[in-house]
N, C-alpha and C positions, 0 to 999 in steps of 0.2 A: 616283665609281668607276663606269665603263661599264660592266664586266666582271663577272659573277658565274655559278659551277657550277652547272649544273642536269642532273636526270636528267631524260630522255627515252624515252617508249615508241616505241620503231621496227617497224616490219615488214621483214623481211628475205624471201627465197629462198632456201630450202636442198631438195635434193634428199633424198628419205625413201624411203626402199623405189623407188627408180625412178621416184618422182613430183616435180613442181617443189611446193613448198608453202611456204603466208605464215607466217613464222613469226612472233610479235614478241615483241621482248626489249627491255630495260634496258640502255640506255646515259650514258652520262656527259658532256656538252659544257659547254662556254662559250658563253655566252649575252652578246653585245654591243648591250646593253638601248638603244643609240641607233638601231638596224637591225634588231634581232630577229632575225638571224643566230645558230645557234647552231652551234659549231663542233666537231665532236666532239675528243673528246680520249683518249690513252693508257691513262689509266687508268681505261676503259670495261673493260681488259684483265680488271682485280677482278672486274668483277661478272662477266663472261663464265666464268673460270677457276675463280673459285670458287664461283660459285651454278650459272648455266645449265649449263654442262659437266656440270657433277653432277647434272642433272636436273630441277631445283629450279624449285617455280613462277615465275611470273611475278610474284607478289605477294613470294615470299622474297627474289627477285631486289631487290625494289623498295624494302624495309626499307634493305636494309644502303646502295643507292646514295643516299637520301635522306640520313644519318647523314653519309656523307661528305661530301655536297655541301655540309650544313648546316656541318661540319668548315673545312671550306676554305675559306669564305666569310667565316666567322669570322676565320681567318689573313688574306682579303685586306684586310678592314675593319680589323684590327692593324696592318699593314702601312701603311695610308693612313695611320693614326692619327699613326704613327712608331714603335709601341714597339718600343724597344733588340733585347727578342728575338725577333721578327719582320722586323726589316727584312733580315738577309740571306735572305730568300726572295723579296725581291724581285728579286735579282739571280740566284739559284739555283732559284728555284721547288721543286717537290716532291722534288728530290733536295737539298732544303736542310731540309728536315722532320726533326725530332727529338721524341721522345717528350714532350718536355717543353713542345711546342707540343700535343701530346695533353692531356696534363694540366691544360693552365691551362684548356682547352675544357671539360673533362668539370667544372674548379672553378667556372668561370665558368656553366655549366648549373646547377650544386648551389647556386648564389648566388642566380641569378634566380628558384628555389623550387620547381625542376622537381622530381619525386617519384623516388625512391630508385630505384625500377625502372626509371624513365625513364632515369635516369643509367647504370644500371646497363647498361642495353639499349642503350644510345651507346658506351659501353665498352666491349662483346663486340666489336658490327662495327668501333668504330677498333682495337681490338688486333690483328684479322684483319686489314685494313686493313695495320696495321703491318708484317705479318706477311709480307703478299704484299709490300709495299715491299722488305720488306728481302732474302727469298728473290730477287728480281727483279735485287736490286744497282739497284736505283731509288733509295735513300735513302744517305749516308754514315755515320753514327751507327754504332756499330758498340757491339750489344748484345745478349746474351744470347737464345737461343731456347729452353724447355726444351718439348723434345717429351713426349707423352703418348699414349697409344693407346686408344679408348673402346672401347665394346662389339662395336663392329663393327669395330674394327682399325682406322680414320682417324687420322690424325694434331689432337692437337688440342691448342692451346696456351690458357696460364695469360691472365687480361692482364699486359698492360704498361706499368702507369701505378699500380703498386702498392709501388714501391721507396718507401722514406721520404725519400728524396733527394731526389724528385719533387714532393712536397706536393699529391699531389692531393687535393682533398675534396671529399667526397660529401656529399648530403642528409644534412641532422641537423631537430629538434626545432627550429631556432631559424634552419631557411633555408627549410624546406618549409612550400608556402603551405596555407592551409586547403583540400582538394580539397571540392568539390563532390559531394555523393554518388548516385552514378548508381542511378536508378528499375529497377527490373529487372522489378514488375508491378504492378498498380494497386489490390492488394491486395483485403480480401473481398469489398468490389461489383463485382469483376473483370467479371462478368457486364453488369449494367447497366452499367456504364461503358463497356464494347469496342461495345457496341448503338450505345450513345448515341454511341461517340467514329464508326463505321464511318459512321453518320445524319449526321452532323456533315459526313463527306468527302462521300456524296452527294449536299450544301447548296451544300458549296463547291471540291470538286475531284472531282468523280465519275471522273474519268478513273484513279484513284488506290482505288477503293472495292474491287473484286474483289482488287485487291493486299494492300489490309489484310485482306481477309478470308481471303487466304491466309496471310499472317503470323500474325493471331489465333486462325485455328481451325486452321492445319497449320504452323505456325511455322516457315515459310519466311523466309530473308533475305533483304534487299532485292535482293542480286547476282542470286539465284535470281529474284525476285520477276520483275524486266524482262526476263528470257533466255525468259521461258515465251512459246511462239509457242499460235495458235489452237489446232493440233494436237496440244499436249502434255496437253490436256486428257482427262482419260479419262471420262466423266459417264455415269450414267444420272439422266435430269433428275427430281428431288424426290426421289432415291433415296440419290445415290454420287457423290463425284466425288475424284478424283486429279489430281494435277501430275507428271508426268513432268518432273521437273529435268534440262536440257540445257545444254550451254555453246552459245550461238549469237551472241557477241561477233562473231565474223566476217560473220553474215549483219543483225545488228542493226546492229552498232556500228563500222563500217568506216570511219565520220568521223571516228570519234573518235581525238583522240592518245593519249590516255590512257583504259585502259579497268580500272581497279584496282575503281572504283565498282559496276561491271557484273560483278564475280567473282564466280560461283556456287560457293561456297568447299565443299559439300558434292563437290564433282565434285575437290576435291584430295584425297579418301579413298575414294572409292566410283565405281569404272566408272558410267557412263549408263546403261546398263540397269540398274543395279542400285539408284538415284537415283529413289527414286518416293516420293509423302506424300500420304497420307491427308489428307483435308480433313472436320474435324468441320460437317457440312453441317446448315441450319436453315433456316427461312423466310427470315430475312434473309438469310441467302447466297445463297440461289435468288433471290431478290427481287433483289440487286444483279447476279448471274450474269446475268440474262436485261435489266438494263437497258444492263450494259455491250457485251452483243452488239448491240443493237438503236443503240447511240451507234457503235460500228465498224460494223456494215453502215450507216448513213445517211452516215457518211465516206466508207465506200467508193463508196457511188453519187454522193455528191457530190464526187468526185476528187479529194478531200481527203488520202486514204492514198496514202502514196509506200512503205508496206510492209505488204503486205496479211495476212502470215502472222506480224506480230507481234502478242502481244495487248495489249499496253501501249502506246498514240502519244501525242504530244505533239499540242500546237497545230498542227504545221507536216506533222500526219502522218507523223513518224518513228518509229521504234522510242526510245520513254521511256527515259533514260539514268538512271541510279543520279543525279545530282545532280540532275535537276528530277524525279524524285521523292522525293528529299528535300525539295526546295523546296515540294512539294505537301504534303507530310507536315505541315513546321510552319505552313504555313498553313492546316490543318484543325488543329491542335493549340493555335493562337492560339485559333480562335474557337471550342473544346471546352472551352478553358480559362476564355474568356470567360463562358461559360455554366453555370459550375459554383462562380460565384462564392456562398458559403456553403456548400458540399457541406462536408460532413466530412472530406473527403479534400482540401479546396483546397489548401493550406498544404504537402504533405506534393507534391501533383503539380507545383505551381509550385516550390518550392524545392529543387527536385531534379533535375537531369540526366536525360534520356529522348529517346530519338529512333526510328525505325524497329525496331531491333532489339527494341526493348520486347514488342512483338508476339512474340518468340518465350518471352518468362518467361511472359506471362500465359497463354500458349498451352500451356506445362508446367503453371502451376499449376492448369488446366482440368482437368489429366489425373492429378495428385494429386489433387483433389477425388472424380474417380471412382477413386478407388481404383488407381490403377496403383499395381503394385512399382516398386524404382530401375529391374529389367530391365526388363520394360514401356515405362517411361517415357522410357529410352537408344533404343532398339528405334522409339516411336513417335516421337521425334525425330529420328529418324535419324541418332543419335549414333555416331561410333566406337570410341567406350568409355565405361567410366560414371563417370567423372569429371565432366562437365559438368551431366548429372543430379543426381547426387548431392550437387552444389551446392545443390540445390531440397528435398533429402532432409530430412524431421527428423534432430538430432542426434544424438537419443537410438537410434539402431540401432545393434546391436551388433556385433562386428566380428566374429563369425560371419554373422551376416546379408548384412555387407556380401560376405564374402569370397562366402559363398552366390550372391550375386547377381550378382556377377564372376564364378565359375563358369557361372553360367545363362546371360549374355547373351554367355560364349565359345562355346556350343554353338547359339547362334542362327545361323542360317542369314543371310549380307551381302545377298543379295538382297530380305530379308524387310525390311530396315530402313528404317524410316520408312510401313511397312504397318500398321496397326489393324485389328483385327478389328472387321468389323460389327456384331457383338454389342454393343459395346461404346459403338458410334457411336448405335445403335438405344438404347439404358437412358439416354446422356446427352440423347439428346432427347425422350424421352416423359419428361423430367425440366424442359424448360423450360417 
């Protein structure tokens, strides 16, 4: 099979308020893997119509076109196969699609031990999916739509792979494989560990050191982490310092085709000015802050920097991309791990899922430790609501307390979030 569906990040031209501007969006092609040609296709229409039109980021955009790609590809691999009910789409293509080539997809995921939500979440977008087919008169099937109206007045449908006629089946107890349980922080030696793990990167990937220290002590994410240029830095040096969170994809990452890695996912709820985080500052973070300026100005005198106003470069002097800092991540995490053989903690951090994001639990549970409330703790995360917090909460709060503190962080001012009062910064450091 040459041929197989892939989404693709495009940059586009569209005129905005009178101005020419790069836009880039989510499309859908055929990919002819003997040429590398990728050929756009029709039903790029979906994602345009139904995600971009409506607003929606770039990353929402990018969920639902992955689903379907993964969808179709499925059907061409059936097709090659021979099976019976596949093969008139090779003669009919997408207007030979019937639900019940949905269905065998969504059993065939439940089979191979994917997790109920997984399934579940391939199921929203192919129903919409279906949805746009059939509104389109793209598809011939000819099947029941029952509309609905949400809160906001949108139209919004049931799935369509739930008739009993269909046979589709979902994750159960005896198809879902044992998941791996993902690390969220490195529990009570939180402290000596983030030291030890941060000492660990300026061993063996310093380039990466002032990054962790933003994720651990202001629990930034890695999208945020690479977008932060020289300037976004706010410091008074052994005192203060702040990250001004910006999207600067377009001035970092203009090579890139794909830039999902690089989403600074707080800027999909909060304006740029409003996008600021406290950074719980300590010797070591002054200690790495002042060694990784001193590694960019000796690039830049040695003309090594091809962009002077990022603060994360790679080897080749580019602005650091979300995947080789990743790469840097787990090769400080290799030999953290290495070195922690007999820790009490070994067992518990090797058999467990962890990656970048980590940095932002342990960076919550720093701030349970001093005493934040949930609203505090929403507020100094620069959460949108306190859901995400309250994840990290004891159980035992009662639902007056919680409803309390849902009240308090509604009356928080959007700008404030992700600010810490110095007070607070000052008591956990004359604390280490």
């Amino acid at each position: 099979m040459d041929y197989k569906f892939v989404r693709k990040e495009t940059t586009v031209n569209e005129i905005i308020r009178g101005k020419m501007r790069n836009i880039k969006v989510i499309t859908i092609g055929v990919l002819e893997e003997s040429t590398g040609i990728v050929y756009p296709h029709p039903i790029s229409e979906f994602i345009k119509k139904q995600y971009e039109f409506y607003g929606r980021s770039l990353n929402s955009a990018d969920a639902p076109a992955r689903v379907v790609c993964r969808f179709l590809n499925f059907c061409l691999q059936k097709i090659e196969e021979g099976h019976e009910e596949f093969i008139d789409l090779k003669d009919k293509g997408i207007h030979g699609l019937q639900r019940r080539h949905g269905s065998q997809y969504l059993t065939h995921c439940s089979l191979e031990g994917l997790q109920k939500s997984t399934v579940e979440y391939y199921e929203k977008y192919l129903s919409a999916f279906y949805v746009f087919l059939k509104k389109m008169n793209w598809i011939e099937e000819d099947f029941p739509l029952e509309e609905k109206k949400n809160s906001s007045g949108d139209a919004v449908y049931g799935s369509l792979f739930r008739e009993p006629e269909l046979g589709t089946r979902f994750p159960s107890r005896d198809t879902s494989k044992r998941k791996v349980a993902k690390l969220k922080d490195f529990g009570e030696d939180r402290k000596q560990l983030t030291t030890h793990f941060i000492r660990t990167a300026m061993d063996v990937a310093e380039d990466i050191a002032l990054g962790l220290c933003f994720q651990f002590y202001g629990g930034l994410r890695r999208g945020e982490v690479v977008n932060v240029s020289r300037g976004d830095l706010i410091v008074s040096e052994g005192e203060s310092m702040e990250v001004q969170i910006r999207d600067n994809r377009n001035k970092f990452f203009s090579r890139l085709k794909d830039t999902k890695s690089e989403n600074p996912k707080r800027l999909n709820y909060l304006q740029t000015e409003m996008a600021r985080q406290t950074i719980l500052d300590n010797d070591l973070v002054w200690e790495v802050y002042r060694k990784h300026h001193k590694r960019l100005d000796y690039m830049i005198k040695r003309g090594i920097c091809k962009n002077p106003s990022a603060l994360f470069l790679n080897g080749d002097g580019e602005a650091m991309s979300g995947k080789v800092y990743d790469r840097r991540f787990q090769k400080v995490k290799k030999v953290f791990l290495e070195s922690l053989m007999g820790h009490k903690d070994y067992d518990l951090l090797t058999d467990t899922f962890w990656s970048t994001h980590i940095g932002r639990g342990v960076f919550t549970n720093m701030l349970i430790d001093m005493g934040f409330t949930p609203t505090q703790l929403a507020i100094a995360r620069g959460d949108r609501n306190l859901s995400s917090a309250m994840s990290y909460i004891d159980q035992t709060l009662t639902t007056e307390q919680i409803q309390e503190a849902v009240n308090d962080f509604k009356k928080y001012p959007t700008e404030k979030l992700g600010v810490i009062d110095y007070d607070h910064v000052k008591k956990w450091k004359n604390k280490l």
